[in-house]
C-alpha positions as protocol buffer text, in pm:
chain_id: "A"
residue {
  index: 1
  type: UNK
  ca { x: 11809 y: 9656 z: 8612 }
}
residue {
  index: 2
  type: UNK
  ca { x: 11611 y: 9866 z: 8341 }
}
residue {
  index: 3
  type: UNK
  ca { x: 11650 y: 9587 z: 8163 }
}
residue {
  index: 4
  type: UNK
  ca { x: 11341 y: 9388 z: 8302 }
}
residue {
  index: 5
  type: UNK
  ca { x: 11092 y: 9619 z: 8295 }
}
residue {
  index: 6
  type: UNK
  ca { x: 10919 y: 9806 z: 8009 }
}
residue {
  index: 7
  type: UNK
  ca { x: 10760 y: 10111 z: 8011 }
}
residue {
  index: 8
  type: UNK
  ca { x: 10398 y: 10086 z: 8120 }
}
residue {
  index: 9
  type: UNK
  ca { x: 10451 y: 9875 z: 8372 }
}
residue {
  index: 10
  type: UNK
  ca { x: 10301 y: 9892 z: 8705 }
}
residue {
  index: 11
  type: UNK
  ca { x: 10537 y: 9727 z: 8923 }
}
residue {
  index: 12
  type: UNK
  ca { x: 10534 y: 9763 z: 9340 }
}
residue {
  index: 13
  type: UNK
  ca { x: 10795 y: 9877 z: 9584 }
}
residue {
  index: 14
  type: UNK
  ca { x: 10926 y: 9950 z: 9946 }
}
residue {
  index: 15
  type: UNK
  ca { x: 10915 y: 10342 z: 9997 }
}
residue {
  index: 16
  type: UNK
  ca { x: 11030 y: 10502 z: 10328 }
}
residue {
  index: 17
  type: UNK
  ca { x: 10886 y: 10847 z: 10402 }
}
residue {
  index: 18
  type: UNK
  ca { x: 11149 y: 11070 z: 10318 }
}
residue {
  index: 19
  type: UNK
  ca { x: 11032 y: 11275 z: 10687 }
}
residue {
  index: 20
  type: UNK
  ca { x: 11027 y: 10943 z: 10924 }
}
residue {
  index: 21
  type: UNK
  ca { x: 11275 y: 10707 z: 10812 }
}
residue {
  index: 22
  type: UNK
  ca { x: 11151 y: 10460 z: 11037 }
}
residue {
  index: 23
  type: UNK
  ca { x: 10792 y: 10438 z: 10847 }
}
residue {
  index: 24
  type: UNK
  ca { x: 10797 y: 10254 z: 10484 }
}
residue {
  index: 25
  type: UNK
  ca { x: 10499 y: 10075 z: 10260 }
}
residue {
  index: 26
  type: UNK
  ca { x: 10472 y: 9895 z: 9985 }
}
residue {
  index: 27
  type: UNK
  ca { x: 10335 y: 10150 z: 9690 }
}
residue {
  index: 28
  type: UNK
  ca { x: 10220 y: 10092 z: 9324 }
}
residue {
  index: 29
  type: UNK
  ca { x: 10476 y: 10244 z: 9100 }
}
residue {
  index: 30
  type: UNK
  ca { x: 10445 y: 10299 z: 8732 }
}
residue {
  index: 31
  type: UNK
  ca { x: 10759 y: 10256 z: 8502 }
}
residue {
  index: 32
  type: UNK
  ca { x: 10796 y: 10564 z: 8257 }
}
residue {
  index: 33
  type: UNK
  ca { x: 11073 y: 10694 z: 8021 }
}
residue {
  index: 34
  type: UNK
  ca { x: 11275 y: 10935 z: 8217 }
}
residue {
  index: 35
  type: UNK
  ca { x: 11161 y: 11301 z: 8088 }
}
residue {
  index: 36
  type: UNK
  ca { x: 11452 y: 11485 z: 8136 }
}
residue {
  index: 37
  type: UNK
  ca { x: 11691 y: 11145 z: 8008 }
}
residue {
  index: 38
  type: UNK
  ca { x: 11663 y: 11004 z: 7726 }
}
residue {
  index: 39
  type: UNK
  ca { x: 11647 y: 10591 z: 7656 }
}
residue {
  index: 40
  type: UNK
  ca { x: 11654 y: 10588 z: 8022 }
}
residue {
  index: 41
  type: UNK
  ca { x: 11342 y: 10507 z: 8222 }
}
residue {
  index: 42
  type: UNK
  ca { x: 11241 y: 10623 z: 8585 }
}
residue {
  index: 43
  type: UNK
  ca { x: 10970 y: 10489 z: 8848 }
}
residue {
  index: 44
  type: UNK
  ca { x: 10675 y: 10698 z: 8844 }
}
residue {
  index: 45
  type: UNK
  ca { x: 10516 y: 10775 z: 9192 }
}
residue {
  index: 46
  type: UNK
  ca { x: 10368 y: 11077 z: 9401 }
}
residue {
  index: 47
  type: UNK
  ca { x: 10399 y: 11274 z: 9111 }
}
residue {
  index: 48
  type: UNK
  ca { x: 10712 y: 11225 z: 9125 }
}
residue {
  index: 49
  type: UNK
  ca { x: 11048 y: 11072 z: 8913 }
}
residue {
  index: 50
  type: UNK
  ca { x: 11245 y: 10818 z: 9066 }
}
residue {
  index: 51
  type: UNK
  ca { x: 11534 y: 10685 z: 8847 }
}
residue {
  index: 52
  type: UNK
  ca { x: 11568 y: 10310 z: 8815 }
}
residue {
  index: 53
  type: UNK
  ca { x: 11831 y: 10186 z: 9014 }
}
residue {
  index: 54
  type: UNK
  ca { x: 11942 y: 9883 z: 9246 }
}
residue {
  index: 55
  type: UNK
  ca { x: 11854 y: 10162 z: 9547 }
}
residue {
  index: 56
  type: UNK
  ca { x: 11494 y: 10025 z: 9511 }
}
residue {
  index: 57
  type: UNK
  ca { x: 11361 y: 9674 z: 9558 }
}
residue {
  index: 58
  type: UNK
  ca { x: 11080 y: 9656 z: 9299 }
}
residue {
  index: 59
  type: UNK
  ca { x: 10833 y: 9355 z: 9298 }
}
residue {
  index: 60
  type: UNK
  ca { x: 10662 y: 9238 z: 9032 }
}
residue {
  index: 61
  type: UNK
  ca { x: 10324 y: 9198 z: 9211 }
}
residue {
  index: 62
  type: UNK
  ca { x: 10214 y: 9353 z: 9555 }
}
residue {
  index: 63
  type: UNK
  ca { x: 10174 y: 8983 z: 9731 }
}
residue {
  index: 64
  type: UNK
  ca { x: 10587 y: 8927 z: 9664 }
}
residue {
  index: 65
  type: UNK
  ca { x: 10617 y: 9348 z: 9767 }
}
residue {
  index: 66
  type: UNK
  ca { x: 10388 y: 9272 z: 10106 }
}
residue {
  index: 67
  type: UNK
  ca { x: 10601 y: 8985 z: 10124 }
}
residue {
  index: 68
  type: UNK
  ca { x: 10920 y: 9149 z: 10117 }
}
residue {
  index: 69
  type: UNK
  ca { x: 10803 y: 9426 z: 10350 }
}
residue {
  index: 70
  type: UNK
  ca { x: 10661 y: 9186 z: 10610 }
}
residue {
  index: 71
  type: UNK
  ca { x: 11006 y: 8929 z: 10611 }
}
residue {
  index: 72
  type: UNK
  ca { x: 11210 y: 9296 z: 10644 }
}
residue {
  index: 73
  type: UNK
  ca { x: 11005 y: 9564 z: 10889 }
}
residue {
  index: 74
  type: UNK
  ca { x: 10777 y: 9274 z: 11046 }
}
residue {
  index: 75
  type: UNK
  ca { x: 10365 y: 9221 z: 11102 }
}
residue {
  index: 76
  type: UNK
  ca { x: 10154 y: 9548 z: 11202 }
}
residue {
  index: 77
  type: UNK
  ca { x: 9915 y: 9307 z: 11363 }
}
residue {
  index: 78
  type: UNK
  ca { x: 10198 y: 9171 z: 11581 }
}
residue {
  index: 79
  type: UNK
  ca { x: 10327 y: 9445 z: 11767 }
}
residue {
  index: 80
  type: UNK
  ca { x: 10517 y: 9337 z: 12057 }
}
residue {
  index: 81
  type: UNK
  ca { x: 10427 y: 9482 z: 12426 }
}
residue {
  index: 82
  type: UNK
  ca { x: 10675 y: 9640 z: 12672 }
}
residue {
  index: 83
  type: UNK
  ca { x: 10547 y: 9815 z: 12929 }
}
């Protein structure tokens, strides 16, 4: 997976919030060299390391990472009434 991208990249991806599970966006992430592994890079984002693995969908631009988010968790606009 590393493979593709290069560090320096800015690439986008589908976060959850590691307190609500249920709540996820799509956040600008920044493709680094891993500082504590060598020849290995890591996704850089709230300060924060993320190694590079299949775990994370990553998207090239933010329309195909809004995309993504809207075909898997649905429209905020449409929310669907039951009361």
């Amino acid at each position: 997976m590393s493979k593709h991208f290069r560090p320096g990249e800015v690439v986008y991806m589908i976060i959850r919030n590691p307190h609500a599970q249920d709540v996820a966006q799509v956040q600008q992430a920044a493709v680094v060299e891993h500082p504590e592994r060598p020849n290995e890079l890591a996704l850089f984002v709230h300060e924060t390391y993320f190694p590079m693995s299949e775990e994370y969908a990553l998207f090239k631009t933010e329309a195909e990472a809004e995309q993504a988010y809207q075909e898997a968790f649905g429209s905020p606009e449409i929310e669907e009434y039951y009361g």
